[in-house]
C-alpha positions in Angstrom: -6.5 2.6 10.6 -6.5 6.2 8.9 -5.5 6.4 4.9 -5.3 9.0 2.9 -7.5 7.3 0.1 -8.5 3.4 -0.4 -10.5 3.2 -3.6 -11.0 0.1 -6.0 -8.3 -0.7 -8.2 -6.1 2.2 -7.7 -3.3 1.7 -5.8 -2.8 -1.9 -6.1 -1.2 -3.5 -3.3 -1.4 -1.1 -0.5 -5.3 -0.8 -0.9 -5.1 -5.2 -1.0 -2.9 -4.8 2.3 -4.7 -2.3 4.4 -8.2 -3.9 3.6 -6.4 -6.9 4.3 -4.9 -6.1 7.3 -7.6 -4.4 8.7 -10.1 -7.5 7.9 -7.8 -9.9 10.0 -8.0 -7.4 13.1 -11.5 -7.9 12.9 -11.9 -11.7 12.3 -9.0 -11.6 15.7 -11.8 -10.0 17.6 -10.4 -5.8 17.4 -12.4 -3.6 16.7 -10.6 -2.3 13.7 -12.3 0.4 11.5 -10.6 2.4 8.3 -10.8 5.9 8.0 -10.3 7.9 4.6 -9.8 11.4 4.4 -10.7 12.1 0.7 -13.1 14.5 -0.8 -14.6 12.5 -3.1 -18.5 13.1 -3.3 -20.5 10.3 -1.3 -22.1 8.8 -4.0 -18.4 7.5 -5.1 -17.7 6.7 -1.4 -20.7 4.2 -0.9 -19.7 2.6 -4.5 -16.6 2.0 -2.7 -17.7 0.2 0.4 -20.1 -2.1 -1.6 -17.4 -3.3 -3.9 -15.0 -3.5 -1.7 -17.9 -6.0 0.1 -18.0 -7.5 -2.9 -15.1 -8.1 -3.0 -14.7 -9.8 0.3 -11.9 -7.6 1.4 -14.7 -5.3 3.7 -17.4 -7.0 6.0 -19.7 -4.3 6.3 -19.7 -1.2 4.5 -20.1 1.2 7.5 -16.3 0.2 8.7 -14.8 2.3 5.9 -15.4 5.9 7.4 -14.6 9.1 5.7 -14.1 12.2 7.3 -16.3 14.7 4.7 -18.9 11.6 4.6 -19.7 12.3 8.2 -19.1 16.6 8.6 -21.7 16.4 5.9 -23.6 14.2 7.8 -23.7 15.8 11.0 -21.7 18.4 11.0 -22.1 19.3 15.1 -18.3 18.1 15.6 -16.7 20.1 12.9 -18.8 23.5 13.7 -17.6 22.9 17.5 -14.1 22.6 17.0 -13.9 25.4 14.9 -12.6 28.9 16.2 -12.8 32.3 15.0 -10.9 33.3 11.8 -11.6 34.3 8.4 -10.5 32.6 4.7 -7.1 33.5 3.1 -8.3 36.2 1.2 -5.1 35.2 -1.8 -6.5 31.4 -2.0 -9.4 30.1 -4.1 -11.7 27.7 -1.8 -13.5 24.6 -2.7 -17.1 24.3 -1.1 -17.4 20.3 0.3 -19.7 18.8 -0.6 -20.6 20.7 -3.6 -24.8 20.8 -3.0 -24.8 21.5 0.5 -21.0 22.3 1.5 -20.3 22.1 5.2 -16.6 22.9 4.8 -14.6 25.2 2.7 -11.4 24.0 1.7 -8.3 26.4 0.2 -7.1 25.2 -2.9 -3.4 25.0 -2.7 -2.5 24.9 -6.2 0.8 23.3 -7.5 2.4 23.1 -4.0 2.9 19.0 -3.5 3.3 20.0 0.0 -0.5 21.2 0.2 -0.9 19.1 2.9 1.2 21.0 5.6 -0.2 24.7 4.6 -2.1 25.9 7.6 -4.1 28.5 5.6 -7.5 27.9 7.4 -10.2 25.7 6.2 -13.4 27.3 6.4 -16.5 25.9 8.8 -19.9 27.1 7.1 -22.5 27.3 9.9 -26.2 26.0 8.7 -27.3 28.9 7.1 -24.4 29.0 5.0 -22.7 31.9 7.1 -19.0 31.4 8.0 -19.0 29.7 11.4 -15.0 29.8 12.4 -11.8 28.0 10.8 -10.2 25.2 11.4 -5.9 25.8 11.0 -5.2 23.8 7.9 -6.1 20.4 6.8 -4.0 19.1 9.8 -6.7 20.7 12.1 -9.2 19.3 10.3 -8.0 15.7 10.6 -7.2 16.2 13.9 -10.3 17.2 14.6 -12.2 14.4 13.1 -9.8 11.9 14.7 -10.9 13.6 18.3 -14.5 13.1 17.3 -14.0 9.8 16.2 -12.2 8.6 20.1 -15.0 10.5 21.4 -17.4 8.7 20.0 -15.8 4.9 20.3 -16.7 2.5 22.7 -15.0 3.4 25.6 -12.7 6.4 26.8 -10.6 6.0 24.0 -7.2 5.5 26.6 -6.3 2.4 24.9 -6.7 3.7 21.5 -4.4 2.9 18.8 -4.2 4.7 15.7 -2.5 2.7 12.7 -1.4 5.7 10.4 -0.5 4.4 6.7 -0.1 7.3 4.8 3.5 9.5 5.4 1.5 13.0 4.8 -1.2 11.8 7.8 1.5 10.9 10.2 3.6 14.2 10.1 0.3 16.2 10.8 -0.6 14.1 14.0 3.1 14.3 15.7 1.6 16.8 18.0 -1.7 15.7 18.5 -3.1 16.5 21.9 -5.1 13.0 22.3 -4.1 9.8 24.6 -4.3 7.6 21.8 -1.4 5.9 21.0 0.0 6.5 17.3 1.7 3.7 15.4 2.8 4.5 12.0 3.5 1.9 9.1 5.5 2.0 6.1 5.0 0.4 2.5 7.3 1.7 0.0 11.2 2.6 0.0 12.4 5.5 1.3 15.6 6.2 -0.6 15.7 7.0 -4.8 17.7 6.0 -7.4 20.2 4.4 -7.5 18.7 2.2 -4.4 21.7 1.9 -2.7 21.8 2.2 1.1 23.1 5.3 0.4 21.5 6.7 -2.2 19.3 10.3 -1.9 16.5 10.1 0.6 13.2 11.1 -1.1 11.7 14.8 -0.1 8.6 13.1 1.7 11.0 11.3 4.1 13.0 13.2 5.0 10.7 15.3 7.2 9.0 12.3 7.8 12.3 10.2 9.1 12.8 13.4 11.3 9.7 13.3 12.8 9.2 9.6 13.5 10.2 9.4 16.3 7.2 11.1 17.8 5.4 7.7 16.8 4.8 5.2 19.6 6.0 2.2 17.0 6.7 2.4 13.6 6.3 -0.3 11.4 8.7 -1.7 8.8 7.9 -4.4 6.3 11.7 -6.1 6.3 14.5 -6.2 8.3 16.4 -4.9 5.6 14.9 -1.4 5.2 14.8 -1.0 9.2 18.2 -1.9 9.4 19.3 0.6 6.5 17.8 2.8 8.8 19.2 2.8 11.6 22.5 2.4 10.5 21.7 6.3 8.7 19.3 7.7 10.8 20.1 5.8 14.9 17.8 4.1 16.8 15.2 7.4 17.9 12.3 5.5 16.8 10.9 2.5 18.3 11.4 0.0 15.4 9.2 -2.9 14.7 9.2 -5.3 11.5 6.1 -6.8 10.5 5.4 -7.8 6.8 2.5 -8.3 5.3 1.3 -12.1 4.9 -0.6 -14.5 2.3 -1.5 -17.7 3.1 -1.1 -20.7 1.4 -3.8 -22.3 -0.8 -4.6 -25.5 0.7 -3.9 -27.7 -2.4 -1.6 -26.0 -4.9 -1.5 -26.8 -8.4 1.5 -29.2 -8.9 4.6 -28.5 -11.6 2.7 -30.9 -14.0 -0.4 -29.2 -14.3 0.6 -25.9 -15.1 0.8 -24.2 -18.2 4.6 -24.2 -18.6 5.5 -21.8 -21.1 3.1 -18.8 -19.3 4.1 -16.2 -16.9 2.4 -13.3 -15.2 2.9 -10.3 -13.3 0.9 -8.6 -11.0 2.1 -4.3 -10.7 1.2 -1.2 -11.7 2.3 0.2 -14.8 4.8 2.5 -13.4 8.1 3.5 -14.9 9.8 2.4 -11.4 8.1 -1.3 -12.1 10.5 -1.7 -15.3 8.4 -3.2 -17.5 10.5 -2.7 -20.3 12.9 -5.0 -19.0 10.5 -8.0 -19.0 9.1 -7.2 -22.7 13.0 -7.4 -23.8 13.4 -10.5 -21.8 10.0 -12.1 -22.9 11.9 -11.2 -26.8 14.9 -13.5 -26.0 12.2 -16.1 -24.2 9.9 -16.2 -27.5 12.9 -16.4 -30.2 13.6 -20.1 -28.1 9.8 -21.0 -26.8 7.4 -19.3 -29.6 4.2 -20.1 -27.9 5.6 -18.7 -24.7 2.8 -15.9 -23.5 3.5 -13.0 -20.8 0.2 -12.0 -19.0 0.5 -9.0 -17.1 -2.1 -7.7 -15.0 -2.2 -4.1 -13.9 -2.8 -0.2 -15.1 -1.0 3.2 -15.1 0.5 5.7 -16.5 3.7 3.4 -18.7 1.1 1.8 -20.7 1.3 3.4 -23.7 5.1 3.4 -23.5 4.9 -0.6 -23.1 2.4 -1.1 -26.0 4.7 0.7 -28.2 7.7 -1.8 -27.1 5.3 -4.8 -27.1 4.4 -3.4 -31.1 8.2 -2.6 -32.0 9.4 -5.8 -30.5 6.8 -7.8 -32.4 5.1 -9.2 -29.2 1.2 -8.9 -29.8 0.7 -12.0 -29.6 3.0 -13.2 -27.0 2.6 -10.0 -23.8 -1.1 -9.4 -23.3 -1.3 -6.0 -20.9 -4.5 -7.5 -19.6 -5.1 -4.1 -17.4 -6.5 -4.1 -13.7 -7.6 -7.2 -11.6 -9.3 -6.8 -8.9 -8.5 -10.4 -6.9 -4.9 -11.7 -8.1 -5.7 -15.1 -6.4 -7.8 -16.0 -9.6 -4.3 -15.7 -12.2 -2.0 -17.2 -9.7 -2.7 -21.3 -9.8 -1.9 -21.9 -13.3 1.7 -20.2 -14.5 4.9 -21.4 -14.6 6.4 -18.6 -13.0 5.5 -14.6 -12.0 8.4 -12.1 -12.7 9.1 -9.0 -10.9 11.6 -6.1 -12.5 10.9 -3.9 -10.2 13.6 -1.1 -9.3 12.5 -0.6 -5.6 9.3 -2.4 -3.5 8.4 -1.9 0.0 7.7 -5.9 0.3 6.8 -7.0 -3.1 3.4 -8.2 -2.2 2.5 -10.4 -5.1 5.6 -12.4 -4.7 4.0 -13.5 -1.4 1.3 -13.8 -3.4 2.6 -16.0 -5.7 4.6 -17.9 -3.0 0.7 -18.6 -1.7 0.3 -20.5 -4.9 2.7 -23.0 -5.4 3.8 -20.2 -8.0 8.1 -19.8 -8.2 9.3 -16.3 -9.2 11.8 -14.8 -10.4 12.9 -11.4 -9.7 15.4 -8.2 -9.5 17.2 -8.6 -6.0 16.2 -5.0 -5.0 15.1 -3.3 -1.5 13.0 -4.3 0.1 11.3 -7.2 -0.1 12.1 -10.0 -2.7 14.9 -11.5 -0.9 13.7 -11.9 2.5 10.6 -13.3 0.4 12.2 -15.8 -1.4 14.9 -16.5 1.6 13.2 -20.3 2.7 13.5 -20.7 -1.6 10.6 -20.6 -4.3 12.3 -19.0 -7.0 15.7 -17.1 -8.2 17.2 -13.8 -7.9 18.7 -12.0 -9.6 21.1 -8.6 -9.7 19.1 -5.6 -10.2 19.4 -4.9 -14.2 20.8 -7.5 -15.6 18.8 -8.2 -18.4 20.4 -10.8 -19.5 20.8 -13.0 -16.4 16.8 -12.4 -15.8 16.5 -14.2 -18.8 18.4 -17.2 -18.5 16.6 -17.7 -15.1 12.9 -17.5 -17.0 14.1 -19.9 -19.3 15.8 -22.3 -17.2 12.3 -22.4 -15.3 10.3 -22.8 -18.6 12.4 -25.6 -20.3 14.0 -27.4 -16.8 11.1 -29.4 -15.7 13.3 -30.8 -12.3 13.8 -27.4 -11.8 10.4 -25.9 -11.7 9.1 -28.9 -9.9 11.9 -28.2 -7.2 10.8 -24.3 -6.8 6.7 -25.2 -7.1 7.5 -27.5 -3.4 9.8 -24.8 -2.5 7.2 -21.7 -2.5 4.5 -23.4 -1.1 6.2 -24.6 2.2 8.0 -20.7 2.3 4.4 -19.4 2.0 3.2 -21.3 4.7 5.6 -19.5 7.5 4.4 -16.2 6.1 0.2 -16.4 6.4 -1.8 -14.0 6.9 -2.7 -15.2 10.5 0.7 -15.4 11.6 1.1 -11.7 10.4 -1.8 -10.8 12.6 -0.9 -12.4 15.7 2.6 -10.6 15.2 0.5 -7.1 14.6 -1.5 -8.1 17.9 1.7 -8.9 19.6 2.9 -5.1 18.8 -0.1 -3.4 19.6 0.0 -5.0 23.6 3.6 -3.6 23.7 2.5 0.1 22.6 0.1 -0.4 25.0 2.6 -1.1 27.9 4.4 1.6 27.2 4.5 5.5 27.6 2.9 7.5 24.8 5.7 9.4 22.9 4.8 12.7 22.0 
């Protein structure tokens, strides 16, 4: 499973769902392991492993590979796939790692399409000497994902790579490798206004063109994989499998939670829409005053929603709480979780919530909430309307039939989405890519 980056608390749910999803491959009996391609130092990287195994999300640290951990490890397979060349001459370079580099890489500066240039990355033989180039930091990953096969159990024919990051997955369309190449997806691929037909983002749209290349690519919802193929055709082999959380055993029941409390789990992110839940958690307070908002997560709108929380005279009623690192622990207790969201690839902490016993209430945007919330456990409502969002909190808060109604409700929806059933369905995939022909 190959990822740009997975580091502790940063991206929020994808980082919950790959560790996740690459945890039940394992307890299934595959050989799963995730591989990072950041050049971070390797001090950070081992920090990394041992909290995410503290965490319970890794079961053993060496699983988590990174690709500039290991050239400076043993940099045999990078010097050998090197071939003559010399450095850009225009480009600055970046020695990795900075003590003993091994690599050289060219800095690409204020180009958010680094990623593609094939200006050559420098090999440094052991004596510090230039050894050859690599073309770009698609030869480089390439190359580590050929040492990696060659150095797996086996001869690699039944290989699978599970790509999760759009900027990997348009470098590997033309790898020369027997591996098969499946490629998932996690946000939404259009921008605002989040219609069907609204503007398909940059990233995409070279991405959409080239997915086809993939031997299966992997949507969360129906609803996003049939937006697109009713834009795009049918050139890809589509497959939908979304994410799961399982139900707690013994939920908390309506009567025992704190009914006038409400969380939600996101980043702080201008596309999240924070705003709209401070203005709604206003009308909520001026009819429930010891109503409190917990919101759990970090980013770059906090200071923007401390200065609503302050104007709207909220202090002691929205407490930004900042990251959690396990949202199980602030999910048994609430009356409801929100989500104002503008866009979601599947909304993971509805499922979340769903897990709980925990109703929810949110925007009816793509993709996700309302294939979430299909079998019931909470209301939806039309993306932006403030005021609608509102009368559905409060109805939860102050209807006690209601709440009790959506509590059963989430809990039996939760249990046809678990996290085992999601892996048997992944499993289920993998046998048909298998079966088939490779694609590129």
């Amino acid at each position: 499973m190959l990822a740009s980056r997975l580091i502790p608390d940063l991206d929020g749910g994808f980082c919950r769902a790959v560790l996740g999803r690459a945890r039940d491959l394992v307890d299934a009996g595959v050989p799963a392991e995730l591989l990072t391609v950041d050049p971070g130092s390797a001090a950070d990287h081992d920090a990394h492993r041992a909290e995410f195994v503290r965490r319970g999300e890794l079961d053993r640290p060496e699983r988590l590979r990174n690709l500039f951990d290991e050239a400076s490890a043993d940099p045999s397979w990078v010097r050998a796939a090197a071939h003559p060349g010399t450095r850009d001459p225009a480009l600055e370079y970046r020695p990795v790692p900075a003590a003993h580099p091994v690599l050289e890489l060219p800095v690409i500066a204020g180009n958010p399409d680094w990623h593609l240039s094939t200006a050559p990355v420098v090999v440094l033989a052991a004596d510090g000497s230039e050894a050859g180039v690599l073309d770009g930091f698609g030869g480089l990953y390439r190359a580590w994902l050929d040492h990696v096969l060659a150095t797996a159990p086996g001869d690699g024919l039944q290989s699978v790579v599970i790509v999760e990051a759009r900027q990997l997955g348009e470098l590997l369309t033309a790898w020369d490798s027997p591996a098969k190449l499946v490629h998932t997806t996690h946000t939404a691929h259009i921008g605002e206004p989040y219609t069907p037909d609204a503007p398909i983002l940059p990233l995409w749209q070279r991405w959409l063109h080239a997915a086809g290349a993939f031997d299966a690519v992997v949507w969360l919802t129906a609803a996003q994989r049939d937006d697109v193929i009713a834009r795009f055709g049918a050139g890809r082999i589509d497959e939908v499998l979304p994410f799961g959380a399982t139900a707690v055993a013994h939920p908390r029941p309506a009567a025992e939670r704190d009914r006038h409390r409400a969380v939600m789990i996101n980043r702080l992110a201008p596309g999240k829409r924070l705003d709209h839940a401070v203005r709604v958690w206003r009308r909520v307070v001026d009819q429930l005053p010891d109503a409190v908002l917990d919101i759990y997560g970090e980013g770059a709108s906090r200071g923007a929603i401390e200065a609503l929380i302050d104007e709207l005279g909220l202090t002691e009623r929205v407490i930004l709480h900042g990251q959690i690192a396990d949202p199980d622990t602030v999910l048994d207790d609430p009356a409801v979780l929100l989500l104002t969201t503008a866009f979601e690839g599947q909304g993971l902490a509805v499922l979340e919530a769903l897990a709980h016993g925990t109703p929810v209430v949110s925007y009816d945007v793509r993709y996700g909430p309302a294939e979430a919330l299909s079998d019931g456990g909470g209301l939806l409502i039309a993306s932006g309307d403030e005021d609608a969002f509102g009368d559905a909190v409060l109805r939860i808060l102050t209807d006690d039939d209601l709440h009790a109604r959506l509590v059963t409700e989430a809990h039996g929806a939760a249990r046809s989405r678990s996290r085992s059933a999601a892996t048997r369905e992944m499993l289920q995939m993998l046998a048909r890519v298998a079966e088939r022909p490779r694609r590129r």
